[in-house]
Each structure stands twice: as structure tokens, then as C-alpha cells.
N, C-alpha and C positions, 0 to 999 in steps of 0.2 A: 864428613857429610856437609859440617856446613863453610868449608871453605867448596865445594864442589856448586854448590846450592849459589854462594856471592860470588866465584865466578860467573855461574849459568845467568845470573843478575845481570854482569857489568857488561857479557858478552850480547845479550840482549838487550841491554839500552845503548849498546854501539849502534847495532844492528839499525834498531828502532828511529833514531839520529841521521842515521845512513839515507834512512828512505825518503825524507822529505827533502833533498834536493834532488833534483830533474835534470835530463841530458836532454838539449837541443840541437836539432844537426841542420846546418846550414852545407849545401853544395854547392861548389862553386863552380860554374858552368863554363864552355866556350859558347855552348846555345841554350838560352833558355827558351819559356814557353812564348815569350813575346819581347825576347833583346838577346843578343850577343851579351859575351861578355859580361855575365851578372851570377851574385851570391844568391841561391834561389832555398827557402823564400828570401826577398831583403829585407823583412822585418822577423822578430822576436822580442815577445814580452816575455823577463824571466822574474825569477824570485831570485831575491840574494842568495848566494850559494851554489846556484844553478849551475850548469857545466854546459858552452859552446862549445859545441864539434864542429868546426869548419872540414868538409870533406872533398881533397881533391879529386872531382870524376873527372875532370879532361884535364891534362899538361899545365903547365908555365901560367898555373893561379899559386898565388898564397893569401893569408888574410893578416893583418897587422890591424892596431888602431893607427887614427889619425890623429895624429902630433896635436899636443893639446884640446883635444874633442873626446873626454871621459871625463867622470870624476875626479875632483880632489881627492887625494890619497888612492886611488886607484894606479898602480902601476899598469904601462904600455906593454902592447905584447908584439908580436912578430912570427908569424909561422917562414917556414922556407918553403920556396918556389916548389911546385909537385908536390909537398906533403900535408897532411892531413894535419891539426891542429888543436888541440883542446885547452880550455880557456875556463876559469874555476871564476865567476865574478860576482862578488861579496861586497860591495860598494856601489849601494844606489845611486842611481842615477842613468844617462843617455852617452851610452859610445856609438861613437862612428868609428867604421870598419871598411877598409879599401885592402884590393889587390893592385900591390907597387907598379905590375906590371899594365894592371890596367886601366887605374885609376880618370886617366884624363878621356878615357871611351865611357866613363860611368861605371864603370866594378862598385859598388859599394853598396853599403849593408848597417841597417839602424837596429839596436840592442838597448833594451829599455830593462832596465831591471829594477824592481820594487814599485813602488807607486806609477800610474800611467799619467803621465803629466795630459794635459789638455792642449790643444791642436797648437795656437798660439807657443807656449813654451817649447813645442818640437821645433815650429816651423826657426826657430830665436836658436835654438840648440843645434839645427843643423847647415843655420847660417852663415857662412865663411868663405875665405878664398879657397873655394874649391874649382876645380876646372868646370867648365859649363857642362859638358857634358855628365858632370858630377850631382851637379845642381841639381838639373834636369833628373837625374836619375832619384835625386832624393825627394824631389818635386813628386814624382811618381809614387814613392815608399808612401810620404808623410801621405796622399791622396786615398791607399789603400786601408789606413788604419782604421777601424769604427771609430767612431765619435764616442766619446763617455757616456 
């Protein structure tokens, strides 16, 4: 009985463990509501832990980070062209997130996990040699966030 009893324990504080991280689904468009070519929404605030689902609904997207634009200690990820993608991210801080294929038409996509930094350290975070039309697109991201 009471090995039956600290099982029913341990399997319920699996369980209990389980539930506080969260699944986000990002689509990745040939047309969204108001641009070609975009990860829709292009923003997501998560909590450590959390799980991105980049989901292909149209062809020849995938989502990857961009080469150095995440966390320290954060490893890079890579989905393949057409397929759907999930992403387990346990290290705060700001990724930037492109489709290879579309990247210089503006495909991209900002993931904030744990604390929401203030306008300024986004606009600093998503600063780089990114193609204009990249720019431009995260111009539009950072514009949609509430303010603190």
C-alpha cells in the first residue's frame, strides 16, 4: 500500500511540474493579415520553459534563430524547410527568429522569454545587420508590443 500510495505521489508531482510550462504556436505564413511572407503572430512573450511551435501552413518556410541574436548559453536551433518545429526555451532572455528562405523580404519573428525588457533594450536587442527589409519588419514587431 504504501509503495502504491509514493508512487501515486511522485506521478503527481510529475504531472503537477508538467503544467506550468506553456505551448506557443507561431504560423508561418506565405500571406498574412497585413504582409507576405511573415511568422504570424511576430511576437511572443513566454516563461522559461515554454515550448515554440513554429507551424508550417504554406510551403518553402522554416524558422531557425539568428546567428548570434539569443542568449548566452542558449543553443541555436533550425527547423527544415516545410516542417513544423518545436522549440523548448529555458534561458531568458530575447531571440530573433528568420525564415532562411525569406529572411531579406522580412520573415521574422521576436521571442522574449522571462522578464519583458523595456522598449529601448528591444529596440538595442534587435539591432543588427539585418537586411532592411528585416529591419523594417522588426520595426513593425517592436511598434506592436504594449508598453510596460
Amino acid at each position: 500500500m504504501r509503495k502504491t500510495v509514493a508512487a501515486a505521489a511522485m506521478i503527481a508531482a510529475t504531472l503537477a511540474g508538467a503544467g506550468h510550462a506553456a505551448e506557443h504556436e507561431i504560423r508561418m505564413l506565405g500571406e498574412g493579415p497585413e504582409a507576405a511572407m511573415v511568422f504570424e503572430p511576430g511576437f511572443i512573450h513566454a516563461a522559461p520553459g515554454d515550448t515554440i511551435r513554429f507551424v508550417a501552413v504554406d510551403g518553402y518556410h522554416n524558422a531557425e534563430s539568428i546567428r548570434g541574436m539569443f542568449p548566452d548559453g542558449a543553443g541555436a536551433f533550425k527547423g527544415d524547410i516545410g516542417k513544423d518545429v518545436a522549440v523548448t526555451l529555458t534561458r531568458e532572455g530575447v531571440y530573433l527568429v528568420k525564415c532562411k528562405s525569406h529572411y531579406a523580404v522580412g520573415m521574422v519573428a521576436l521571442v522574449v522569454v522571462g522578464a519583458l525588457p523595456d522598449r529601448e533594450t528591444l529596440a538595442r536587442a534587435v539591432a543588427g545587420p539585418h537586411p532592411a527589409k528585416a529591419k523594417a519588419a522588426f520595426s513593425r514587431i517592436l511598434a506592436s508590443i504594449p508598453e510596460k
